[in-house]
Backbone as numpy.savetxt, mean C-alpha at the origin, in Angstrom:
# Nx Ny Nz CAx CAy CAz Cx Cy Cz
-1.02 23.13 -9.82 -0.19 22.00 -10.28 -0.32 20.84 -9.30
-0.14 19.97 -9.79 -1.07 18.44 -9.10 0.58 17.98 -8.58
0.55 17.50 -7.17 1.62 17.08 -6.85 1.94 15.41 -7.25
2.72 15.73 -8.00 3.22 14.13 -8.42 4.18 13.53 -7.17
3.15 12.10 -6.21 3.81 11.29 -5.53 4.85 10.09 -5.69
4.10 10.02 -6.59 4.93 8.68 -7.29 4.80 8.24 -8.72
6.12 8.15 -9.62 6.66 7.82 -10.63 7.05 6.92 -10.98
6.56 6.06 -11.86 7.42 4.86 -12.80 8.08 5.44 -14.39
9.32 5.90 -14.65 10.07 5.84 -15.86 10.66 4.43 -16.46
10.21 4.34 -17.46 10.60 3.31 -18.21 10.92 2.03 -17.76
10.29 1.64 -16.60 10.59 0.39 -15.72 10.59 -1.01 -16.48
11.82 -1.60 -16.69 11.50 -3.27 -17.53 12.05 -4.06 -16.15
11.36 -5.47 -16.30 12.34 -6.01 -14.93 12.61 -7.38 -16.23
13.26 -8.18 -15.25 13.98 -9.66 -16.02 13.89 -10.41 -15.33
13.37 -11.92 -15.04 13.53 -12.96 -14.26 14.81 -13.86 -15.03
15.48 -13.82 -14.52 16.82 -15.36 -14.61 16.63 -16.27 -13.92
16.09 -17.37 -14.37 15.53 -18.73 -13.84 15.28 -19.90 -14.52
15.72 -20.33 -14.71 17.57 -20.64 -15.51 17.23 -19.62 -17.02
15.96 -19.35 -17.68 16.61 -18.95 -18.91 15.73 -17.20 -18.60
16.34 -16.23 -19.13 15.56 -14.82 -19.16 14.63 -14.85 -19.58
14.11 -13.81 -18.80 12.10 -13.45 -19.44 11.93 -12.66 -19.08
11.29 -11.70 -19.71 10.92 -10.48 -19.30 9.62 -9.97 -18.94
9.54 -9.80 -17.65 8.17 -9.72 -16.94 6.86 -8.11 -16.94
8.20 -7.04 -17.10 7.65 -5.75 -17.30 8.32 -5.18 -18.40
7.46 -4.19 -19.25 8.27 -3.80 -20.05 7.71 -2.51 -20.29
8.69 -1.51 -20.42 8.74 0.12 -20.37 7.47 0.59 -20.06
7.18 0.52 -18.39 6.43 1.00 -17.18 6.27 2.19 -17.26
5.23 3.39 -17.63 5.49 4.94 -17.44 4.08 5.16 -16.59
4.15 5.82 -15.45 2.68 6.28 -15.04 3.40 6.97 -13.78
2.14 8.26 -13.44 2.55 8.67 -12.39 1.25 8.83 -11.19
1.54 8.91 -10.65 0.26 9.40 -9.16 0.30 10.75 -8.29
-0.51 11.19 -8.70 -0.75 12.54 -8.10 -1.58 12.61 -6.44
-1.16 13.71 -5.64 -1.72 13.46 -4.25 -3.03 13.37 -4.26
-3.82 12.52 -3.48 -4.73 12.34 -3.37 -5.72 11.66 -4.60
-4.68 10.58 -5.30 -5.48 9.84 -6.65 -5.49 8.78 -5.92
-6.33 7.93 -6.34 -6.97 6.71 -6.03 -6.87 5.80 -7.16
-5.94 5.26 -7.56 -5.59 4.21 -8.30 -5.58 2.53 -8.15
-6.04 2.37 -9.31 -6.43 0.64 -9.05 -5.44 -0.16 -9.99
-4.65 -1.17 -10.01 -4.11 -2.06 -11.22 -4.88 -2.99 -10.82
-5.26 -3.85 -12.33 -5.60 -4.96 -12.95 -5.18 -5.76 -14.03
-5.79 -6.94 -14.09 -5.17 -7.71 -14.56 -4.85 -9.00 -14.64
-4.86 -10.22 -15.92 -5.06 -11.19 -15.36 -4.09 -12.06 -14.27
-3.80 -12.48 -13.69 -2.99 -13.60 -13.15 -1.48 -13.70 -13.70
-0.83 -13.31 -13.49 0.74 -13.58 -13.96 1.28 -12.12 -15.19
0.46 -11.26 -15.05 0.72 -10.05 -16.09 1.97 -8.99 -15.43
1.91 -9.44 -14.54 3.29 -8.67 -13.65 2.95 -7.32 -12.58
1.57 -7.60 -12.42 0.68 -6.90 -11.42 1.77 -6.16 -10.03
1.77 -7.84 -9.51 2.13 -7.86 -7.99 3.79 -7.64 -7.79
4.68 -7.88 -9.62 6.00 -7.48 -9.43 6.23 -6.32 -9.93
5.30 -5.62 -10.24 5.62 -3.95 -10.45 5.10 -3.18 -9.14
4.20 -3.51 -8.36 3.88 -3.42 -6.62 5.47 -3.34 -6.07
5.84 -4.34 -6.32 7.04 -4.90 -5.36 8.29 -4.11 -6.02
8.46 -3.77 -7.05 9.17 -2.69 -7.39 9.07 -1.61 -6.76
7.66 -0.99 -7.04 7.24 0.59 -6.64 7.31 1.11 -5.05
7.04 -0.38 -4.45 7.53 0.02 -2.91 8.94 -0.24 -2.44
9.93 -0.48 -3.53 11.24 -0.38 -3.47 11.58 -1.75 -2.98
11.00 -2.78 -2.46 11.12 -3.59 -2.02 12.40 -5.13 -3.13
11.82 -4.33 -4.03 12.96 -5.11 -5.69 13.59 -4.21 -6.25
14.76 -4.02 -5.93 16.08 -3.01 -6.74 16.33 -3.74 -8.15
15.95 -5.03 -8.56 16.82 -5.24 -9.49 16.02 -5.22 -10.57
16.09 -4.11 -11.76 14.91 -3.34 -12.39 15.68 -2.50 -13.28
15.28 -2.39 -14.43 15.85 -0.80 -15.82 15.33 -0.02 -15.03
15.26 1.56 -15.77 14.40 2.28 -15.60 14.43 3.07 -14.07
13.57 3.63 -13.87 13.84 4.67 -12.47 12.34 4.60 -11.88
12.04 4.92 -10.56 11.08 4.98 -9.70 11.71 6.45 -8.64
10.70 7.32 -8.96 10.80 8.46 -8.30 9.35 8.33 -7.27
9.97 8.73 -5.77 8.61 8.77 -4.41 9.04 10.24 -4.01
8.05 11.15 -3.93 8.32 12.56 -4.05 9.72 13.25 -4.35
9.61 12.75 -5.92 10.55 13.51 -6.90 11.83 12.93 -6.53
12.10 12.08 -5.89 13.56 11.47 -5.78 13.64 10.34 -5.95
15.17 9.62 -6.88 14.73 9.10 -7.79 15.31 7.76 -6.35
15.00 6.43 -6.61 15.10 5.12 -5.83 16.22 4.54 -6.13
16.59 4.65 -7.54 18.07 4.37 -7.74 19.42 4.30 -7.04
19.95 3.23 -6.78 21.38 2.96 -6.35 21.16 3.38 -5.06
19.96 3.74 -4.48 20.01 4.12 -3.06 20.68 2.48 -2.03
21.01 2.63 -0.91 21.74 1.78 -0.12 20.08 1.19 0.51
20.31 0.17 1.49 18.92 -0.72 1.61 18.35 0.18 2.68
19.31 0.46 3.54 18.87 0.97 4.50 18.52 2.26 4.28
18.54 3.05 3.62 17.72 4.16 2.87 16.49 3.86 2.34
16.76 2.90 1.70 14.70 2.46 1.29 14.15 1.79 1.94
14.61 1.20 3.00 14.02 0.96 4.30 13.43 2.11 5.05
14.05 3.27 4.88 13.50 4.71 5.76 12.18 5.15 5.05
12.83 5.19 3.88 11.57 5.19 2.22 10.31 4.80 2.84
10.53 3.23 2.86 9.45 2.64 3.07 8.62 2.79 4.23
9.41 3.29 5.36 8.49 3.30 6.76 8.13 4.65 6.51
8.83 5.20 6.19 8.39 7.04 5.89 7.47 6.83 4.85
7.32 6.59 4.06 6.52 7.52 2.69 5.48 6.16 2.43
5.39 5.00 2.62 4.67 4.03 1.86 4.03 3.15 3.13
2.71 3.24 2.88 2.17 2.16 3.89 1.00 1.30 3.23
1.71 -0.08 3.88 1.16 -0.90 2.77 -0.25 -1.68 3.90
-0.79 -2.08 2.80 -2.15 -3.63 3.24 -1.97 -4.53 2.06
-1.66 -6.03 2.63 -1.93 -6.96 1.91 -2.84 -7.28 1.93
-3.02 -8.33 1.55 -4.47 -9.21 1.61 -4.61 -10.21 2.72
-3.40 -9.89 3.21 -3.53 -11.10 4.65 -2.66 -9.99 5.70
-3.61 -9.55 6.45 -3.40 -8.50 7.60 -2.22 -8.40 8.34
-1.35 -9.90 8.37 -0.04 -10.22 9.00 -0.14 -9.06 10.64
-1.31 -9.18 11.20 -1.30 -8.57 12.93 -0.23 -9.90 13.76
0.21 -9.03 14.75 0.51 -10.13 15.59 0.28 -10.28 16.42
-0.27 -11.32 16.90 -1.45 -11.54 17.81 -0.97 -11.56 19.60
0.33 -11.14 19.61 0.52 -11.23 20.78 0.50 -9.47 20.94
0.14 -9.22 20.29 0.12 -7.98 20.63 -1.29 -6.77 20.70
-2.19 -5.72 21.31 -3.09 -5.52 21.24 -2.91 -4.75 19.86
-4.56 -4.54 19.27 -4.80 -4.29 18.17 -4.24 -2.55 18.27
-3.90 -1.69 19.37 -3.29 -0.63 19.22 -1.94 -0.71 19.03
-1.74 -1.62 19.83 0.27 -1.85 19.48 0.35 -2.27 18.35
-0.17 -3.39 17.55 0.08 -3.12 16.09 -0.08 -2.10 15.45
-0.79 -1.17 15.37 -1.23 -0.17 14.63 0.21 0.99 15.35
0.38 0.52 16.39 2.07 1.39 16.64 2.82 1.60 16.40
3.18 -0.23 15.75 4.62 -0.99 15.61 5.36 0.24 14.35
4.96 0.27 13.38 5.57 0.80 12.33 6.15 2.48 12.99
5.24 2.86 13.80 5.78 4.52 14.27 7.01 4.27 15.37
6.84 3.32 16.08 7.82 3.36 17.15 9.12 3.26 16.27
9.03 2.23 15.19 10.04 1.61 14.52 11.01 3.20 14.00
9.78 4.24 13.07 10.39 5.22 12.77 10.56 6.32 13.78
10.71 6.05 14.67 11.08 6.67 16.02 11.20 8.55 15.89
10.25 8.96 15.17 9.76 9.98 15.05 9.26 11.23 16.03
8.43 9.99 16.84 7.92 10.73 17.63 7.66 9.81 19.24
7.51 10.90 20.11 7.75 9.58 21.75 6.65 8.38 21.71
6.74 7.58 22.05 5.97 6.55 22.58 4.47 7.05 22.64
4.32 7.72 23.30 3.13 8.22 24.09 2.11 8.81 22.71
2.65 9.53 22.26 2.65 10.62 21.08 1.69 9.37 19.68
3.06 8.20 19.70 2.45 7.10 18.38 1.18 6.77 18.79
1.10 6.66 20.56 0.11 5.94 20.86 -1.17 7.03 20.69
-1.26 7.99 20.42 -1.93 9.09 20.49 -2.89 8.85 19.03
-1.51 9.06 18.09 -1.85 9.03 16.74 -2.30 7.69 16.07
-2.17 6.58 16.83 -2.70 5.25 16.30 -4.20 5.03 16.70
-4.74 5.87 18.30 -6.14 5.86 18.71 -6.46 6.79 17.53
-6.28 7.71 17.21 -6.75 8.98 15.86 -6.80 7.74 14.88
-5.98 7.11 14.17 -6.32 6.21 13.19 -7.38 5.29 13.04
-7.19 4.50 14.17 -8.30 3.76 15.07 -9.76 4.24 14.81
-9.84 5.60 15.34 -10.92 6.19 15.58 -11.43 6.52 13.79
-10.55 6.78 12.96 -11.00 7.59 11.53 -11.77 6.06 10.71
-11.31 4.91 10.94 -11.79 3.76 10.58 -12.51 3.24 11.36
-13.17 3.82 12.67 -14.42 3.31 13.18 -13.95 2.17 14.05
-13.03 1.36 14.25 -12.88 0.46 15.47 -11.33 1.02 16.60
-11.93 2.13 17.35 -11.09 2.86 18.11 -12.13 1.58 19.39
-12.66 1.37 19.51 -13.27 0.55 20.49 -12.90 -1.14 20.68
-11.72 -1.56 19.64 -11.43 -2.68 19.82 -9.66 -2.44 20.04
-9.40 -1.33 20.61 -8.45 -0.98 20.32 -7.46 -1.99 21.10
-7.75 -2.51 22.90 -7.28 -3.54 23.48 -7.24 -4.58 23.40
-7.94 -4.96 22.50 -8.38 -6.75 22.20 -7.49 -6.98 21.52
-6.85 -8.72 21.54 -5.58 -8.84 20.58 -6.29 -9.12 18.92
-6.14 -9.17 17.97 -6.17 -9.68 16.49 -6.87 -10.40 16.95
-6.77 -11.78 17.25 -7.40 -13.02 17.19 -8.93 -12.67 17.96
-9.64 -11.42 18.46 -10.20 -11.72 19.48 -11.52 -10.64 18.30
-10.94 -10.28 17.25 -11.74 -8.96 16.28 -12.17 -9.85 15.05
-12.79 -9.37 14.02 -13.58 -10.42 13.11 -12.30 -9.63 11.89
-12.35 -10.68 10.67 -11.58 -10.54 9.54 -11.29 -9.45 9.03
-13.02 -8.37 9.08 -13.20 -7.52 7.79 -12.57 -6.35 9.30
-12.34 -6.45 10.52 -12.03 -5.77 11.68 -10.79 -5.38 11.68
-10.09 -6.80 11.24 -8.59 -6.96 11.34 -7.49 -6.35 9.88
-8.75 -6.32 9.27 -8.14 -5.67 7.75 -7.67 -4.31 8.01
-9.13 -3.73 8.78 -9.33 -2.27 9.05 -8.13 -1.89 10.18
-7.46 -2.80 10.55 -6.51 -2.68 11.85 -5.18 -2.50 10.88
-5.24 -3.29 10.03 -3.70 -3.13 9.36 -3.76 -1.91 7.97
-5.30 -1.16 7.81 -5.24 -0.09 7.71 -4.43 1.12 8.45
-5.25 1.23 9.53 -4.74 1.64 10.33 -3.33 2.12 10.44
-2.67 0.86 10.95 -1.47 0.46 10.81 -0.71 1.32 9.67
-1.15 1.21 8.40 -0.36 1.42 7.37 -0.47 3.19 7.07
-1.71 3.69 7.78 -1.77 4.76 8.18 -0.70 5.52 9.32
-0.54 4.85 9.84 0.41 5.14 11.28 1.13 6.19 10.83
2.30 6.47 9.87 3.29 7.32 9.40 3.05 8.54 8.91
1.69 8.77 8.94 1.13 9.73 7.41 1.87 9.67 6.07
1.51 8.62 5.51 2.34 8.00 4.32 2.41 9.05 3.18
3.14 9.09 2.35 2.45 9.64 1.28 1.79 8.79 0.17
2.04 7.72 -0.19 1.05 6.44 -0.82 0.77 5.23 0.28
-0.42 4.86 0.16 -0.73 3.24 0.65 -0.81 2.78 -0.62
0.25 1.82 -0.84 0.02 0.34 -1.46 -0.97 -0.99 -1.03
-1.61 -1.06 -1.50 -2.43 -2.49 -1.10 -2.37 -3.73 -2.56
-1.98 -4.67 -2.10 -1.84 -5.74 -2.83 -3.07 -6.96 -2.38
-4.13 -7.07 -3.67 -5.34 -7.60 -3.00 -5.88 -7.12 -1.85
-5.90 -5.77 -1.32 -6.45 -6.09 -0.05 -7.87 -6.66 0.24
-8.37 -6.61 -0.43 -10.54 -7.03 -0.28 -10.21 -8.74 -0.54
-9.09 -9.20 -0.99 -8.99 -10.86 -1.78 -9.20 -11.96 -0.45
-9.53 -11.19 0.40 -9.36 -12.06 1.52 -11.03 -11.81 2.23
-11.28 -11.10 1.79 -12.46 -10.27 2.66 -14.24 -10.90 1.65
-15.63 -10.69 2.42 -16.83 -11.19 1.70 -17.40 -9.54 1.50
-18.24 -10.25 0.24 -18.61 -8.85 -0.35 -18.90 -7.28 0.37
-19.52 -7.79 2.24 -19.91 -6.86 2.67 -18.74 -5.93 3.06
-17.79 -6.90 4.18 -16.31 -5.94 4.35 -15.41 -5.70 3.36
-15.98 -5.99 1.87 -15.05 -5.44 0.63 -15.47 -4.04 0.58
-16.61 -4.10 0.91 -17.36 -2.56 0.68 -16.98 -1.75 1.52
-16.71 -1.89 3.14 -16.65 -1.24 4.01 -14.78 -0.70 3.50
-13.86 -1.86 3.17 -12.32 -1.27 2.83 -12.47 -0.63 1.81
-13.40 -0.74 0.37 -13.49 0.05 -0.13 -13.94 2.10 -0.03
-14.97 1.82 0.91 -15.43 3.27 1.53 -14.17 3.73 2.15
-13.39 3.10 2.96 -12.49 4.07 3.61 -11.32 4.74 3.02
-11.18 3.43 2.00 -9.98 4.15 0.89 -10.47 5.43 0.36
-12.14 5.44 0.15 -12.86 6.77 -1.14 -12.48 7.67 0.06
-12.77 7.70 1.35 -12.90 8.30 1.90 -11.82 9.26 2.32
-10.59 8.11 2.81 -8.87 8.65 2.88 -8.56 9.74 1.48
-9.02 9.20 0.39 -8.42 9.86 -0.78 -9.20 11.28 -0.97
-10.49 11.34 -0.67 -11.41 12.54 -0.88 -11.45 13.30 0.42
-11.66 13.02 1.44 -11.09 13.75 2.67 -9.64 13.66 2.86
-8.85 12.87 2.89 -7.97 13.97 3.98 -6.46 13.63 2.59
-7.18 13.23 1.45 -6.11 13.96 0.07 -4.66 12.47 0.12
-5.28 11.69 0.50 -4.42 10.26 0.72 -4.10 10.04 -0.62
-2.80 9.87 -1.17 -2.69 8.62 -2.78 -2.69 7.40 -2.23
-3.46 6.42 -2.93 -3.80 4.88 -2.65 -3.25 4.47 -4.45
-2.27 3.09 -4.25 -2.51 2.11 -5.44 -2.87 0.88 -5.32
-3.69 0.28 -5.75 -4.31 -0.88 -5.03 -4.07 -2.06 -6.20
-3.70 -2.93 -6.05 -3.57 -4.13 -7.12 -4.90 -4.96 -6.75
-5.98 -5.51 -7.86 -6.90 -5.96 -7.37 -7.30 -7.11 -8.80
-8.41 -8.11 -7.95 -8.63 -9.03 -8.68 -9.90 -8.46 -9.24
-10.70 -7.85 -8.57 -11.87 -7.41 -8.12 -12.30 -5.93 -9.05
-12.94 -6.68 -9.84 -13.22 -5.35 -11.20 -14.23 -4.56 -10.89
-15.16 -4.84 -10.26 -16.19 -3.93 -8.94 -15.70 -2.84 -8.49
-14.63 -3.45 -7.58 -13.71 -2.34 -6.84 -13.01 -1.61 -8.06
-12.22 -2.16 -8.72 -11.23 -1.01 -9.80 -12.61 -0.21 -10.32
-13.63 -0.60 -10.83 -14.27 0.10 -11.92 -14.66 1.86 -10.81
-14.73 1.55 -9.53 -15.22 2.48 -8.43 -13.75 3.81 -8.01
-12.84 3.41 -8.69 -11.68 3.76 -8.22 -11.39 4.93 -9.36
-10.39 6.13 -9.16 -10.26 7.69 -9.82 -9.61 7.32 -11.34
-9.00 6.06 -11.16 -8.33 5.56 -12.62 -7.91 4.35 -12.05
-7.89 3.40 -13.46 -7.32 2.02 -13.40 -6.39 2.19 -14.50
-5.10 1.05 -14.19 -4.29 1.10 -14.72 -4.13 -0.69 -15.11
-4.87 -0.82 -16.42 -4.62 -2.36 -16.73 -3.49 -2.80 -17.28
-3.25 -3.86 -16.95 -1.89 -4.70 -17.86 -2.20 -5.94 -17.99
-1.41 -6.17 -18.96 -1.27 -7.60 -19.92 0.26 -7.69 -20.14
0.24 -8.91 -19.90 1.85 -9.17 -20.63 3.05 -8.24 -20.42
2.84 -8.20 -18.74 4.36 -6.50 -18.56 4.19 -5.54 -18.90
2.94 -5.25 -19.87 2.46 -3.82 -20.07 1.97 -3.30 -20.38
1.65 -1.90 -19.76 0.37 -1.27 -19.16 -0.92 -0.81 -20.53
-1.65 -1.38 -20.30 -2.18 -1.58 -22.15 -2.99 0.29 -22.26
């Protein structure tokens, strides 16, 4: 039996601005460990606000979102705040490193935050991350000092830090040239087929979805 990570039931959302509209409409899909999922879609289909739902980040929503079998509902913020550093690690499309900091301490920040484990220990497990994406050797240099498709792979990393049970990525390649699209693409195949990672990736990039375990297209709030 395939472990189901993550659940959308009947998800509709509503924008009020000044007049209602309805952006998603009755959302059902689920993700099993270690699937590799892509959404697509054109421009304004409600891509990036069903993302922003699923990482709990938007409570105000019908419908239910279950992250290993428990449901997101009416939970308090600071509970899906734990959610989120525990179970979901995300990549945007813009790496958001901070540059005053070395490219290992970012890749830290999120473990210290969930204070899990000692200092020493995150720093242990962020060189292991480091190292599984191939730039364990830029590990001291700040952000600003590593190349784009480097710095992507850093806020991989990063989003790795927790042992998540999904990475979300929203555009992550939208920022990146064909060659380091390829290289974020390999590591995702790689996370998901070795070491059994679920990835959902929102993408512009029909290359990448067509390469991915299933795509999940939408139009118009929903999932066609």
């Amino acid at each position: 039996m395939d472990q189901i990570i993550l659940e959308a039931k009947a998800v509709s959302k509503y924008f009020h601005d000044p007049v209602t509209v309805q952006v998603l409409t009755d959302i059902n899909f689920s993700i099993n460990r270690g699937d590799f999922v892509s959404v697509i879609g054109k421009s304004g289909c409600g891509k990036s606000t069903l993302l922003y739902i699923l990482s709990t980040m938007d409570t105000d929503y019908t419908g239910d979102i279950l992250i290993d079998g428990e449901s997101m509902r009416n939970k308090r913020e600071v509970e899906l705040a734990r959610v989120r550093n525990e179970k979901i690690g995300f990549v945007f499309q813009f790496h958001y490193l901070l540059n005053e900091f070395s490219v290992l301490k970012n890749v830290m920040l999120p473990g210290l935050k969930l204070g899990k484990y000692s200092e020493k220990e995150v720093e242990h497990r962020a060189y292991e991350k480091l190292k599984i994406l191939g730039i364990e050797s830029e590990a001291l240099k700040k952000p600003n000092q590593v190349s784009g498709g480097q710095k992507q792979r850093v806020a991989i990393a990063r989003a790795l830090i927790n042992d998540p049970l999904i990475i979300m990525g929203d555009e992550p390649t939208g920022n990146l040239d064909k060659k380091n699209s390829e290289i974020v693409f390999d590591i995702f195949k790689e996370l998901a087929d070795v070491y059994n990672q679920s990835l959902l990736i929102v993408t512009h990039d029909n290359e990448f979805a067509l390469r991915t375990d299933r795509i999940i297209e939408m139009e118009d709030g929903r999932i066609l």
